[in-house]
MARBA-3410 file (N, C-alpha, C, O; in Angstrom, 1 decimal):
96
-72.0,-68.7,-67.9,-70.9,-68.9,-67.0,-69.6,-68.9,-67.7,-69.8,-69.5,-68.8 ~ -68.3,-68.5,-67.6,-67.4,-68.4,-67.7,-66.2,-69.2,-66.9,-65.9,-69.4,-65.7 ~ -65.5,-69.7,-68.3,-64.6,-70.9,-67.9,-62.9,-70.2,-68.2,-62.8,-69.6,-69.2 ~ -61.9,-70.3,-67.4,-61.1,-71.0,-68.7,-60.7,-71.4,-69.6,-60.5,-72.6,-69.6 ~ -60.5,-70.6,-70.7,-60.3,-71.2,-72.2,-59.3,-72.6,-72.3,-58.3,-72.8,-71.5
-59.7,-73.4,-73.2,-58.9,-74.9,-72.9,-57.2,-74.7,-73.3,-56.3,-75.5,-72.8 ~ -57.0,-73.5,-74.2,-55.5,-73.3,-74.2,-54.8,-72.7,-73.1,-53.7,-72.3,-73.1 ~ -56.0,-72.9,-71.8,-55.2,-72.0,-70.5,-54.9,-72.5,-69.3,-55.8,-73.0,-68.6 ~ -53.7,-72.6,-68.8,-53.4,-73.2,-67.5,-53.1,-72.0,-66.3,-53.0,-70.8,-66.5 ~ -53.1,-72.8,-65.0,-53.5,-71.9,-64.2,-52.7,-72.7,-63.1,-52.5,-73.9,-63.0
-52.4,-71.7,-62.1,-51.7,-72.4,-60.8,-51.8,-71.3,-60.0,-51.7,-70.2,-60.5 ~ -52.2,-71.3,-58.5,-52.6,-70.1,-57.9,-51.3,-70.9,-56.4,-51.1,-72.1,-56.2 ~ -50.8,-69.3,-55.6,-50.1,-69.7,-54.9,-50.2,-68.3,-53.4,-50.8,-67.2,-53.5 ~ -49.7,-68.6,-52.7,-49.7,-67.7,-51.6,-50.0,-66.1,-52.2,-51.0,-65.5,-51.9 ~ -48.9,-65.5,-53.4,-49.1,-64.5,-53.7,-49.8,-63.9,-55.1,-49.6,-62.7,-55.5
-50.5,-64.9,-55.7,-51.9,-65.1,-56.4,-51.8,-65.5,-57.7,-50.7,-66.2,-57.6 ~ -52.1,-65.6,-58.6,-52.4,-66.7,-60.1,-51.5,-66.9,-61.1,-51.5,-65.8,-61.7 ~ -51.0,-67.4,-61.4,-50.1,-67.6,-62.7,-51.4,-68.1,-63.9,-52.1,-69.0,-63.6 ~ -51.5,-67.5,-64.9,-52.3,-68.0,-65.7,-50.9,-68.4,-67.3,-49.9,-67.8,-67.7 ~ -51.3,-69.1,-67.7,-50.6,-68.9,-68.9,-51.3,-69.8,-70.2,-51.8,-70.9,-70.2
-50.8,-68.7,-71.1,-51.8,-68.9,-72.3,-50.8,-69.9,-73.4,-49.7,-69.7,-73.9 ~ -51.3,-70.7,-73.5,-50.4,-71.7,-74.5,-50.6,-71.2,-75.7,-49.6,-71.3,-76.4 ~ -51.7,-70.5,-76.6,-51.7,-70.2,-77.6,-50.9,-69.5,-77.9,-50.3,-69.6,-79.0 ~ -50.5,-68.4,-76.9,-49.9,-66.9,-77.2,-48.3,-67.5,-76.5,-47.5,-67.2,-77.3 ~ -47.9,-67.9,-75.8,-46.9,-68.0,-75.3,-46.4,-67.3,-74.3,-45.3,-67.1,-73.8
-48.0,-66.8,-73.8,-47.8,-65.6,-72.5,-48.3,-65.7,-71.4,-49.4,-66.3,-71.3 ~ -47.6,-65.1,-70.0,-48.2,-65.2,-69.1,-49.2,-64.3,-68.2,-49.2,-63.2,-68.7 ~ -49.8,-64.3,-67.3,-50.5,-63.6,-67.1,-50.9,-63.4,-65.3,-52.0,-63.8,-64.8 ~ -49.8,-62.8,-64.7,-49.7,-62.9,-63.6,-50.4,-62.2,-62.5,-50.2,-61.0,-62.6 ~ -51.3,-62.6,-61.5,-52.1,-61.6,-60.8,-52.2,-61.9,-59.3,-52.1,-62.8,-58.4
-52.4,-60.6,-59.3,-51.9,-60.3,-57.6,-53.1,-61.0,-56.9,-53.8,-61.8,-57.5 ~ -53.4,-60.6,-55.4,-54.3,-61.7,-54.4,-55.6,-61.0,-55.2,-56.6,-61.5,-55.8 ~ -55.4,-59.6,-55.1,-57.1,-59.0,-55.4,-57.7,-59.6,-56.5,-58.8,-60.2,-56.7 ~ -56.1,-59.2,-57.7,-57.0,-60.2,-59.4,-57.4,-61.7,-58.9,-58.6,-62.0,-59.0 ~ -56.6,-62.7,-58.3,-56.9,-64.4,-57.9,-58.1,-64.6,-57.2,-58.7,-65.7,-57.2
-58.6,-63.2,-56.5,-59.9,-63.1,-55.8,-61.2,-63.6,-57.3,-61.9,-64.5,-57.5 ~ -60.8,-62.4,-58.1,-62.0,-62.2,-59.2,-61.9,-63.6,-60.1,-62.9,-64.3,-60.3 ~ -60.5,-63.9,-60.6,-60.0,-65.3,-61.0,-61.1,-66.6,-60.6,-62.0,-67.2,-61.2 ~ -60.5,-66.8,-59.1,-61.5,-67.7,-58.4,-62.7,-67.3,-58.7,-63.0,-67.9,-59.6 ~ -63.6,-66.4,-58.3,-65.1,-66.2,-58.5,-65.6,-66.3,-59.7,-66.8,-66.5,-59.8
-64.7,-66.3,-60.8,-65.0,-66.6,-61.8,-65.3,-67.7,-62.3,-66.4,-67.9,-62.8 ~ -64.4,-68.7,-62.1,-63.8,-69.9,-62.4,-64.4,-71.3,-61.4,-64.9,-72.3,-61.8 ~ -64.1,-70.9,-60.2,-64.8,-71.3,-59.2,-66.4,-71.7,-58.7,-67.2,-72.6,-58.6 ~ -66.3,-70.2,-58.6,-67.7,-70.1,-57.9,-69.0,-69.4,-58.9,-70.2,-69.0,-58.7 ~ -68.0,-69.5,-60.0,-69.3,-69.6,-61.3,-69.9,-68.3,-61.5,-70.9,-68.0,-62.2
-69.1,-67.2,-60.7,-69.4,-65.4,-61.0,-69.2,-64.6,-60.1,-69.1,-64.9,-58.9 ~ -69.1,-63.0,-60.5,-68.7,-62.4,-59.2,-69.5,-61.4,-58.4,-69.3,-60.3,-57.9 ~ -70.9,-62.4,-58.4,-72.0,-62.3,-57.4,-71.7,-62.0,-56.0,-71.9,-63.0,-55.3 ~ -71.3,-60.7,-55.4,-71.2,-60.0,-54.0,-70.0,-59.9,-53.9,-69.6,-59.5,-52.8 ~ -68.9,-60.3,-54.9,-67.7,-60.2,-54.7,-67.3,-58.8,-54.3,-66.5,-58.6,-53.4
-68.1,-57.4,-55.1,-67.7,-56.3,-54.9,-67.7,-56.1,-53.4,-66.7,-55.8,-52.8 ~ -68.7,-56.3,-52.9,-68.9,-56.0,-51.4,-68.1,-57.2,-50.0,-67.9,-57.1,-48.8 ~ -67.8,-58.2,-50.9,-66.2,-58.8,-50.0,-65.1,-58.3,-50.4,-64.1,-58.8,-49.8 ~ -64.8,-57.3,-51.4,-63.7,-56.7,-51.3,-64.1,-55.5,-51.2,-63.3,-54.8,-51.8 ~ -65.0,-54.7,-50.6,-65.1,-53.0,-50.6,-65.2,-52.8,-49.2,-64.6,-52.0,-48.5
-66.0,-53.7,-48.9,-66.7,-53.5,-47.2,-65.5,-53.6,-46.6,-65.3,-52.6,-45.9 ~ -64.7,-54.5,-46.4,-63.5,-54.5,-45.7,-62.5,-53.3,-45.8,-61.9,-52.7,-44.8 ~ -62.5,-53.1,-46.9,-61.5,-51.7,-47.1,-61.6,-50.5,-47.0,-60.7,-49.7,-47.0 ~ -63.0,-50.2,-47.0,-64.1,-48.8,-46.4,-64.0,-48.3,-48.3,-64.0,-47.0,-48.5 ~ -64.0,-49.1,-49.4,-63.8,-48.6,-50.6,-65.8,-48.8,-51.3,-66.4,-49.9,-51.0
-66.4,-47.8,-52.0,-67.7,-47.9,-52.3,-68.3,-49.4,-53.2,-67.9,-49.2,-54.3 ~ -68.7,-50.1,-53.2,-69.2,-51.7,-53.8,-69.5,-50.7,-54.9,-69.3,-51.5,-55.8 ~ -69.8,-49.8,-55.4,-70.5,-49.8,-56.8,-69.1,-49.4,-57.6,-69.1,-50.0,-58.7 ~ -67.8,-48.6,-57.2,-66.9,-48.5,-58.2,-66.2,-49.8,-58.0,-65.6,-50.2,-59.0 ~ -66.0,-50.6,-57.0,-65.7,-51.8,-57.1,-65.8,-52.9,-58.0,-65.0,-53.7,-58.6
-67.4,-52.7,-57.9,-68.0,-53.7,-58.8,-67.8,-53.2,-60.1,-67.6,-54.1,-60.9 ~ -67.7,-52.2,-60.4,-67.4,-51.5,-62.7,-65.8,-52.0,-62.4,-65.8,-53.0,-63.1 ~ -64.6,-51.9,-61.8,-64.0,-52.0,-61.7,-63.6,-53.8,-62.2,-62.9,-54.3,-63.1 ~ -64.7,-54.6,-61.1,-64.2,-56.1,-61.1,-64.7,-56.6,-62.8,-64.2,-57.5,-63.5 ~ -65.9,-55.7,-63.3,-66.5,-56.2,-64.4,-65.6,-55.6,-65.7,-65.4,-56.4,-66.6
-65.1,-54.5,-65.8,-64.1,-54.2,-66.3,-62.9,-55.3,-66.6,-62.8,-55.8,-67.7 ~ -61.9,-55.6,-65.5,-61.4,-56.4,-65.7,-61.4,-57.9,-65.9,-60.5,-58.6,-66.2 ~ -63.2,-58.3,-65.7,-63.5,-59.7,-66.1,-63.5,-59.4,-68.0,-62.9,-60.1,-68.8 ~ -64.1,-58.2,-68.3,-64.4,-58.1,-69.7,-62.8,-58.2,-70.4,-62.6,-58.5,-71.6 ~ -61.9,-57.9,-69.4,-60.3,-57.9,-70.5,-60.2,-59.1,-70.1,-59.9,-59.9,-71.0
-60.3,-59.4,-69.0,-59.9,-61.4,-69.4,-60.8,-61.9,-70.6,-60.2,-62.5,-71.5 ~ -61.5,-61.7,-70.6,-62.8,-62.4,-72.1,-61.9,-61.5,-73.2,-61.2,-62.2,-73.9 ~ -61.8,-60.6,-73.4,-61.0,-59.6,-74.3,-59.6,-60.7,-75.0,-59.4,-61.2,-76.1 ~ -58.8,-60.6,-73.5,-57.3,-61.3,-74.1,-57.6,-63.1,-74.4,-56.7,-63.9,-74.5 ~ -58.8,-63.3,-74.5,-58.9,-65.0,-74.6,-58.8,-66.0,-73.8,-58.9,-67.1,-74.4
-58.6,-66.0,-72.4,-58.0,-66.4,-71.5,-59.6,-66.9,-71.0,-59.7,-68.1,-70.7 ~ -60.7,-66.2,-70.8,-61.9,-66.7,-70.5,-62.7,-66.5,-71.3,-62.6,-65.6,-72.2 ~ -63.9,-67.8,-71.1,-64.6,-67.9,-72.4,-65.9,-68.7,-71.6,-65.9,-69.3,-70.5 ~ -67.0,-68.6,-72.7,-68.0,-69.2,-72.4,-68.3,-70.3,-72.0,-67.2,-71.0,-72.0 ~ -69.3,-71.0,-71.6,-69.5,-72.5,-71.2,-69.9,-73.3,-72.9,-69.6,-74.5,-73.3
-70.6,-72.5,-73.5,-71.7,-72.8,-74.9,-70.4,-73.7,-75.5,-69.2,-73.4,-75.8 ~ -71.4,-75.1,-75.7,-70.6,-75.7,-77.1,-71.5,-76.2,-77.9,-72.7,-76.2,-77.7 ~ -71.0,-76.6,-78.8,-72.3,-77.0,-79.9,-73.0,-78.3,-79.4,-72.5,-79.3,-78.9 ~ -74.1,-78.2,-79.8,-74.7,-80.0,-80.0,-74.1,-80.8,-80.7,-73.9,-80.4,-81.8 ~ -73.7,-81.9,-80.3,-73.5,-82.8,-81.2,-74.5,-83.7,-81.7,-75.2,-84.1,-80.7
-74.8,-84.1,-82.5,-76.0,-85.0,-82.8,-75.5,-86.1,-83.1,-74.6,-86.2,-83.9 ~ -76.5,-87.5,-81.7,-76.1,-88.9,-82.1,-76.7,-89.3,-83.1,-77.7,-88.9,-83.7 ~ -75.8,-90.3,-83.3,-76.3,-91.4,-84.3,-77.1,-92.3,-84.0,-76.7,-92.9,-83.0 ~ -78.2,-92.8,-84.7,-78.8,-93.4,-83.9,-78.1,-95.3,-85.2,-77.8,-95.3,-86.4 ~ -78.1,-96.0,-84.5,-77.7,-97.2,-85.2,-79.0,-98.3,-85.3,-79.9,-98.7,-84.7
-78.4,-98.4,-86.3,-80.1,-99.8,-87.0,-79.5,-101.2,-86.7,-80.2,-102.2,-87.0
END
């Protein structure tokens, strides 16, 4: 699953996401369609049928949809902005 990297803030509004990356000092603004994939990401933990809630409505094919939505989830993971769930184990201590 795919989170939000912790250097990333985020505010979504009528006309779609403000993302901004604190490491880089940049923003990363996305229209309703990107805040669609954003949310499914982030949200709803993937973008499982998302192709066909945004193709079917538009008479556009779900399969170039879907290379399309996965494409641009891979440049979000690309620019740093999303990232894995995986963190290391920590190992307790146990006390005597």
């Amino acid at each position: 699953m795919l989170t939000p990297a912790p250097h990333v803030h985020q505010a979504t509004g009528p006309y779609g996401t403000a993302v901004l990356d604190i490491r880089r000092g940049t923003w990363l603004m996305l229209d309703p369609e990107a805040s669609k994939i954003w949310h499914a990401v982030t949200v709803r933990g993937g973008t499982a049928g998302l192709a066909d809630e945004i193709a079917v409505p538009t008479g556009q094919d779900p399969r170039t949809v879907g290379e399309q939505i996965t494409a641009f989830v891979d440049n979000l993971v690309a620019a740093g902005v999303l990232g894995g769930t995986a963190r290391p184990t920590r190992r307790r201590r146990r006390w005597r």
